[in-house]
Backbone as CSV, one residue per row, in Angstrom:
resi,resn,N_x,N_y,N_z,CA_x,CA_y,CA_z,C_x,C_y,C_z
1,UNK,-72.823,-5.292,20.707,-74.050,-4.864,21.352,-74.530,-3.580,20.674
2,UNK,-75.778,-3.726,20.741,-76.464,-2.556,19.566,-77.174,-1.476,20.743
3,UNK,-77.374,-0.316,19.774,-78.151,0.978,21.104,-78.936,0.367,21.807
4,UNK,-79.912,-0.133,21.172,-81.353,-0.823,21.357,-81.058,-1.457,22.765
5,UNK,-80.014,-1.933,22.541,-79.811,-3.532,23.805,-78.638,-2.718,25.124
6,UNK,-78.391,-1.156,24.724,-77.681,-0.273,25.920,-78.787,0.086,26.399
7,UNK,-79.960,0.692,25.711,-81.072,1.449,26.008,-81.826,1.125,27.327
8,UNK,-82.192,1.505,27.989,-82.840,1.362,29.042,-83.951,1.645,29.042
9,UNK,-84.854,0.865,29.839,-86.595,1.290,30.077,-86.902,2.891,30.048
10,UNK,-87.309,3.164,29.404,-87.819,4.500,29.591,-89.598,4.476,31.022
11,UNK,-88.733,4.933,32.211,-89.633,4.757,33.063,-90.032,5.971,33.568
12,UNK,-89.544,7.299,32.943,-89.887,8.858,33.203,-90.103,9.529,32.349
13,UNK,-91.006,8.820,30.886,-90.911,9.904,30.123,-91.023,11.119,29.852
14,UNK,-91.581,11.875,30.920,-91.682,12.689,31.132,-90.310,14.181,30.963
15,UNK,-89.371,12.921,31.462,-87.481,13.670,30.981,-86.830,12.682,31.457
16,UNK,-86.791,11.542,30.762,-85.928,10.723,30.685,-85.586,10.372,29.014
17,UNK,-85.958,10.749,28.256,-85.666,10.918,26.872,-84.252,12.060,26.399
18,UNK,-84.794,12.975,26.884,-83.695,13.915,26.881,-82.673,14.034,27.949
19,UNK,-82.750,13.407,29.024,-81.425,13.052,30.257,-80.543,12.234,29.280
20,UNK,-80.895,11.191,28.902,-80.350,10.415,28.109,-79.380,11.064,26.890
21,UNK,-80.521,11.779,26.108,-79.785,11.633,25.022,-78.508,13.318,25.459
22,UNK,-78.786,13.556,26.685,-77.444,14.704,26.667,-76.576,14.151,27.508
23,UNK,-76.757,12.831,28.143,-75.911,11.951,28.921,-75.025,11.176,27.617
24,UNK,-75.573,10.558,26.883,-75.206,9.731,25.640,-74.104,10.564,24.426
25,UNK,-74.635,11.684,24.370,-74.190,12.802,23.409,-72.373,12.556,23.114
26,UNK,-72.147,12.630,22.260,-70.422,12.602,22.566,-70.071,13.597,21.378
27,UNK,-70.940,14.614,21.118,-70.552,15.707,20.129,-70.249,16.829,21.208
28,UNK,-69.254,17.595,21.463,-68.891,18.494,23.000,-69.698,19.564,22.023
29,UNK,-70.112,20.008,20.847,-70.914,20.972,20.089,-72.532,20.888,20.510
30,UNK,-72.489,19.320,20.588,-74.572,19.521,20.488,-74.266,19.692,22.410
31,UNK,-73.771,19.214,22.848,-73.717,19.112,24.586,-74.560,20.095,25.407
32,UNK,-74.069,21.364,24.798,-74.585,22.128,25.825,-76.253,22.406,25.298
33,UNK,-76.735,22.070,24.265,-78.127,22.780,23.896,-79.318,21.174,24.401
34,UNK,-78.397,20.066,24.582,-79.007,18.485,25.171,-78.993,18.930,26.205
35,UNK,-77.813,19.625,27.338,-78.107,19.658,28.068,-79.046,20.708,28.926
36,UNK,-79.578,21.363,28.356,-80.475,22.769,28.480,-81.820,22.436,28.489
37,UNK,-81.750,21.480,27.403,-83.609,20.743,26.865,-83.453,19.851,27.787
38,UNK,-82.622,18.848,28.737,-83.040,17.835,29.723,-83.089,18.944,31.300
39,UNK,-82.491,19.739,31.187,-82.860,20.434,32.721,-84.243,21.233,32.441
40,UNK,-84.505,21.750,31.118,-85.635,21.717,31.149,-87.142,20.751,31.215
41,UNK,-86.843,19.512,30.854,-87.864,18.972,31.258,-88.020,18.261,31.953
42,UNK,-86.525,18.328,32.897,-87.134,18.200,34.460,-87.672,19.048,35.193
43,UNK,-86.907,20.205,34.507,-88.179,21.219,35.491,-89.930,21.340,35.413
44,UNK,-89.720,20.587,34.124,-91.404,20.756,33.811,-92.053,20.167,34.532
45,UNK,-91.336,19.231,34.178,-91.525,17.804,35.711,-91.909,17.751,36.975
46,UNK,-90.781,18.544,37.771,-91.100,19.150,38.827,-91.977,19.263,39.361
47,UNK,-92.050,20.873,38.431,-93.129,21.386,38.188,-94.464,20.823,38.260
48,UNK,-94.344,19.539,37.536,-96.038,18.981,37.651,-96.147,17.779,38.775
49,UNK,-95.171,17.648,39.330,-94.685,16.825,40.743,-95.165,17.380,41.627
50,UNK,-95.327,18.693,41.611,-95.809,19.532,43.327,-96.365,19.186,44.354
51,UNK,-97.475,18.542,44.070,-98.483,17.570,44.744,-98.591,16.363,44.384
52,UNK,-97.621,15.740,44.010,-97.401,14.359,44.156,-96.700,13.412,44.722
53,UNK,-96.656,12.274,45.149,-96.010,11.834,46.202,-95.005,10.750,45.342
54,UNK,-94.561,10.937,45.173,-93.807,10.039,43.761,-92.098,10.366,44.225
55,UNK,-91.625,9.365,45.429,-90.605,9.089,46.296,-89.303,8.796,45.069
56,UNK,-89.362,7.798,44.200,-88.701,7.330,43.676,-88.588,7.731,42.395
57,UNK,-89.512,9.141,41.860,-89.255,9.335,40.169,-88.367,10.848,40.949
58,UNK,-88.540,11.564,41.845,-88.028,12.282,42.802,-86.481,11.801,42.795
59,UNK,-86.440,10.899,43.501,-84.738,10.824,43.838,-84.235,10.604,42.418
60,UNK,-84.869,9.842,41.752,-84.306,9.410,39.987,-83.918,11.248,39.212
61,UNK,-84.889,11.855,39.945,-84.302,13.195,39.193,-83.552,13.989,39.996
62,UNK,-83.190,13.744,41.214,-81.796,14.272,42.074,-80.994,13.808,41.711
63,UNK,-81.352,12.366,41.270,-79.416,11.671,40.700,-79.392,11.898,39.712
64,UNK,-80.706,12.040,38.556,-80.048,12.721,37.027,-79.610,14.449,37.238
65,UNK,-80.069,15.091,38.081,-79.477,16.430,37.561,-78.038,16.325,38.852
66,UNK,-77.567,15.509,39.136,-76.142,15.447,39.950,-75.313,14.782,38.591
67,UNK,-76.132,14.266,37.634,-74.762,13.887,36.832,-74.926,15.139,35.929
68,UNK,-76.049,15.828,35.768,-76.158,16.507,34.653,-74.913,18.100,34.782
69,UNK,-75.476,18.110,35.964,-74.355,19.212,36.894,-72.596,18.662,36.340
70,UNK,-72.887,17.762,36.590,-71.128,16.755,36.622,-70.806,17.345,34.898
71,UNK,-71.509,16.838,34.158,-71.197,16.161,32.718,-71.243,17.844,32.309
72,UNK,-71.847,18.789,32.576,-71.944,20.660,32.268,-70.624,20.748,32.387
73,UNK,-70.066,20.877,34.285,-68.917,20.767,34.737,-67.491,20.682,33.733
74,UNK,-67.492,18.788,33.466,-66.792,18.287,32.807,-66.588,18.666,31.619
75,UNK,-67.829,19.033,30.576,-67.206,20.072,29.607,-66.843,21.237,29.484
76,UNK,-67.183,21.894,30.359,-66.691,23.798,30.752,-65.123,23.253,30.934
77,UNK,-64.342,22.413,31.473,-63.168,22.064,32.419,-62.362,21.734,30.497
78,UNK,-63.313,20.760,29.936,-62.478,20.069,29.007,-62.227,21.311,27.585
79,UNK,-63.462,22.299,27.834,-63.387,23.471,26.773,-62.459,24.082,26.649
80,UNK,-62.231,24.445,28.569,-61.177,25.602,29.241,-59.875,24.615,28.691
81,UNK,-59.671,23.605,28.792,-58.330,22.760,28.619,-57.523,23.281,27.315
82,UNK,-58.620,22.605,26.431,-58.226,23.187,24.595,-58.001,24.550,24.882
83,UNK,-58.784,25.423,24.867,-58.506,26.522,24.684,-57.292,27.101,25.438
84,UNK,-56.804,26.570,26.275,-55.294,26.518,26.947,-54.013,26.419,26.296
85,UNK,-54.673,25.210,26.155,-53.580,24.629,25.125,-53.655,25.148,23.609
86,UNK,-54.028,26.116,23.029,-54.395,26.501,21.847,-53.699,27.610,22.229
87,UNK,-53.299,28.315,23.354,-53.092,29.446,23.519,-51.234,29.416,23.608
């Protein structure tokens, strides 16, 4: 199976381009700067959400920044590990 055919609808472009690609990422180097540019453009998002009634692009970005939180988490934990064990 090829990216193309993992890839999913892009139905938020707005920041669903960059959720992705710092969800996808498996370099623990690029991680944290993917994940900086996707909380940022959900905030932009947000941001331009204020007055809109948009129920379901809303919860889609409570459950992306609950993994985004997770996957930050998970590498601070896996950084702290090495560097443990290095010590």
């Amino acid at each position: 199976m090829t990216f193309r055919e993992l890839h999913t609808p892009v139905r938020y472009p707005a920041w669903q381009r960059e959720y992705e690609a710092a969800v996808l990422e498996l370099d623990p180097g690029k991680l944290h700067g993917l994940l900086m540019n996707a909380r940022a453009a959900i905030a932009r998002r947000l941001e331009s959400l204020k007055h809109e009634n948009l129920p379901d692009e809303r919860a889609a970005i409570a459950n992306a920044m609950i993994f985004l939180r997770l996957l930050a988490r998970g590498a601070a934990e896996e950084k702290n590990f090495f560097r443990n064990e290095a010590s």
